[in-house]
Every structure is written in C-alpha cells, then in structure tokens.
C-alpha positions in Angstrom: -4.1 -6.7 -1.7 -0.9 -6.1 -3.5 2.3 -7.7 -2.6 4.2 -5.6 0.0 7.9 -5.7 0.3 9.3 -7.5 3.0 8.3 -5.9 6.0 5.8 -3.5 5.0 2.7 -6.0 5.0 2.6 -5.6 8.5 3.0 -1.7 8.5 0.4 -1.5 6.0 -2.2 -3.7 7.8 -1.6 -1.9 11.2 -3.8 1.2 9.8 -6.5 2.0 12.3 -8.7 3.4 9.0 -8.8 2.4 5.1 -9.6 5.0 2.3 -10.6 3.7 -0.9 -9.1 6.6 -3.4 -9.3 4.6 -6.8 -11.2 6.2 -9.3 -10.6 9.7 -8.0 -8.6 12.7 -9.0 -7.1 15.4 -8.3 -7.9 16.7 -5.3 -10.9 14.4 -4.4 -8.3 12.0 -3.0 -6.7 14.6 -0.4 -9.9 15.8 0.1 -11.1 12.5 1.3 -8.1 12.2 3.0 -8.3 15.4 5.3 -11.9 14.3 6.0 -11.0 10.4 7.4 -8.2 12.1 9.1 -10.5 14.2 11.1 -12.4 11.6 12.0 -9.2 9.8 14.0 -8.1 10.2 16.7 -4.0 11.5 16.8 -1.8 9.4 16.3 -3.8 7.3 14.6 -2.6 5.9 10.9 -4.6 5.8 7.5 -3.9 3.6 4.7 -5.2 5.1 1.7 -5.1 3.3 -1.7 -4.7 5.1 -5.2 -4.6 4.4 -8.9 -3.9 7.9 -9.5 0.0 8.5 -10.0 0.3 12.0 -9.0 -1.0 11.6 -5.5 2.2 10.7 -4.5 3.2 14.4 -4.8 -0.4 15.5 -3.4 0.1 13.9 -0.5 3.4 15.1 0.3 2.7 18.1 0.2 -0.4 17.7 2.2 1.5 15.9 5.1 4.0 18.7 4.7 2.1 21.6 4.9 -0.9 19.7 7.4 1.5 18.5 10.3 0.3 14.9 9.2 3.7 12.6 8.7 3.3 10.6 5.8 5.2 7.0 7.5 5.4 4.7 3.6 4.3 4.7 -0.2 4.1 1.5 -2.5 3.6 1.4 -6.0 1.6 -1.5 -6.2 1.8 -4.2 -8.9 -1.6 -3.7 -9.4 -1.6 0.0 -10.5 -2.4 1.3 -6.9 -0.8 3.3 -5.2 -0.4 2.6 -0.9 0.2 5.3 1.5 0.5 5.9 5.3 -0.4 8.8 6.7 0.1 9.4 11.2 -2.0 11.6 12.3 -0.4 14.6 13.8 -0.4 15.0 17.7 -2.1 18.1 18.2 -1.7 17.4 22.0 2.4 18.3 21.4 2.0 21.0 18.2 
C-alpha cells in the first residue's frame, strides 16, 4: 500500500470493504462502486483504489448526487488513486 500522509493510514485501513478499481474505466469503477456499496450496511465505509485519474471527479459527483459522503482522496505515489466513501444513512434521509 502506498504511503499515506500522516494520519490518513489509519482512516484508510478502518474501511469495513476494499474495491480493487485498477485497470478500469470510465464508468466500470462507479459502477463497481454502487454495487459494494449496496452490499454494506449504512454507515459503513469503502476504500476503493484507482489508477484511473478522472475518477476523482466521477466519484464526486456520484457521492453528490447518491447521498453517499465521500470522507478522503490520495494520489498515491504509486499511480493509484485512494478514496473513502460512508455510506449514507438511509435510516435519517
């Protein structure tokens, strides 16, 4: 795994879920995203990794227009991209 900033190796490794996203593109990774996501329970936070750079703006607007909150990024040294996505609490929508 890439190095984290201070701080965020912890975040990172909290997620209840991983998605392997390298390799994909547009819009397999949100695709595979919404899927894990259904999966969890609310609440509950997916670390998805990336190489590809415009998922950054895929999954912003996916959180934004889903209800999920997307909690970090990190551009990897590696050429990955790391996200957090909560999943929303449908309990208090």
């Amino acid at each position: 795994m890439d190095n984290f900033p201070p701080g965020f190796q912890s975040i990172f490794q909290s997620a209840c879920k991983q998605l392997d996203a390298r390799g994909m593109e547009c819009p397999q990774p949100v695709l595979e995203c919404r899927q894990s996501l259904r999966e969890m329970a609310d609440r509950e936070i997916l670390h998805i990794t990336a190489d590809d750079p415009n998922t950054h703006m895929d999954f912003e607007v996916y959180c934004m227009r889903s209800g999920n909150e997307l909690l970090a990024t990190h551009a990897g040294t590696d050429g990955c991209f790391h996200y957090l996505i909560r999943k929303q609490d449908r309990s208090s929508a």
